[in-house]
C-alpha positions in Angstrom: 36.7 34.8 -96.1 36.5 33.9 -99.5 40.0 32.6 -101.1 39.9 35.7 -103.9 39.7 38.2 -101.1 42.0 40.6 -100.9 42.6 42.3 -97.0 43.6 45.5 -96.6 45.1 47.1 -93.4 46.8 50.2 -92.7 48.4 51.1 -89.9 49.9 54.5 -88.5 53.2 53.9 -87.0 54.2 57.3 -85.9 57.4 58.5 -85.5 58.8 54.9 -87.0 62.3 55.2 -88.2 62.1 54.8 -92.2 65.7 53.1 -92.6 64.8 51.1 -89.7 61.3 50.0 -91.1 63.3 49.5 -94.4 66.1 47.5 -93.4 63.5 45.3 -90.7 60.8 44.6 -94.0 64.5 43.8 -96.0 65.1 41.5 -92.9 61.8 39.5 -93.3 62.9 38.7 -97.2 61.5 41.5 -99.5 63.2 43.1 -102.0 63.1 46.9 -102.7 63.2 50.3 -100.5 59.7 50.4 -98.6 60.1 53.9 -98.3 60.3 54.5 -101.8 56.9 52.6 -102.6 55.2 49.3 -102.3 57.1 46.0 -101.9 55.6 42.3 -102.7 56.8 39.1 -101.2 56.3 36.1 -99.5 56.0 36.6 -95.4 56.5 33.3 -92.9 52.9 33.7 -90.8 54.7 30.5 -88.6 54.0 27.1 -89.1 56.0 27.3 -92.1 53.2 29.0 -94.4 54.3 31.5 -96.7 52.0 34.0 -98.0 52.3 36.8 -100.9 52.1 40.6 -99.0 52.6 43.5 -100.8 53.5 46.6 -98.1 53.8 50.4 -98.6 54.6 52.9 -96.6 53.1 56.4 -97.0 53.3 59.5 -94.8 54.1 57.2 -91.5 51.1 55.0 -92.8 52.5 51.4 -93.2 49.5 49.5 -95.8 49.3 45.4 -95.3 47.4 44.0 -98.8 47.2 40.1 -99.7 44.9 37.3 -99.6 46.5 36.7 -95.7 45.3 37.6 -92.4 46.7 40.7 -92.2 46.8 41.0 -88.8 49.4 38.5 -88.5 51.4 40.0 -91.6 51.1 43.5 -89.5 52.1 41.9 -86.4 54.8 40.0 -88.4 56.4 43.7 -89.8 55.9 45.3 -86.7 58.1 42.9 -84.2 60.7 43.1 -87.6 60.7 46.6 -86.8 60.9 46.4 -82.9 64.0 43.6 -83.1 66.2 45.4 -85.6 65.4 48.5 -84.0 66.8 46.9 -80.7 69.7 45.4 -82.7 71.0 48.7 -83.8 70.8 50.4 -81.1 73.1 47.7 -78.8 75.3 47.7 -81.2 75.6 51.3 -81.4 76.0 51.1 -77.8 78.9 48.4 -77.4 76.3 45.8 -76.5 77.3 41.7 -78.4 73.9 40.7 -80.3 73.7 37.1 -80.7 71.0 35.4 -82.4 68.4 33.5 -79.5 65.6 30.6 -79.9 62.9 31.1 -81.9 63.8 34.2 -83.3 64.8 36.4 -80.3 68.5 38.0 -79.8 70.6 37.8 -77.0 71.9 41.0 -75.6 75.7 41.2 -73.7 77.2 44.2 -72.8 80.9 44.7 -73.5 
């Protein structure tokens, strides 16, 4: 792919939470409400490279754009999403989060 390419991707998430979605894209470093337009930023892809995303979120359409692979960048949003979901939900529940390696949580109830 060329380096001035610009990928696009959109993806229907469903029944996806909107504050969750908003607070998980707000977790990964962007500024702004997702769900009241399109956020731009720089997105860790691993391996320490950054690269400039801009994502909106549209009628439970979530849109990837940038010069990245945006299947990563999607995959990136989307275990954002699944891990604060998770997170709110223990804690709603009683349950300790803790932060784990490489980026997981650890879960204990009471």
């Amino acid at each position: 792919m060329p380096c001035h390419s610009i990928q696009i991707s959109n993806i229907d998430l469903g029944a996806v939470l909107p504050a969750v979605l908003r607070d998980a894209v707000r977790g990964l470093g962007f500024d702004g409400d997702i769900t009241q337009g399109a956020v731009s930023g720089r997105l860790a892809l691993g391996g320490g490279v950054l690269a400039g995303v801009s994502l909106s979120f549209r009628a439970g359409v979530l849109s990837v754009r940038g010069r990245v692979d945006v299947d990563q960048a999607t995959a990136a949003v989307k275990r954002a999403y699944s891990k604060t979901l998770v997170t709110q939900q223990a804690k709603r529940y009683g349950w300790r989060v803790k932060p784990g390696i490489n980026g997981k949580i650890l879960l204990q109830k009471g």
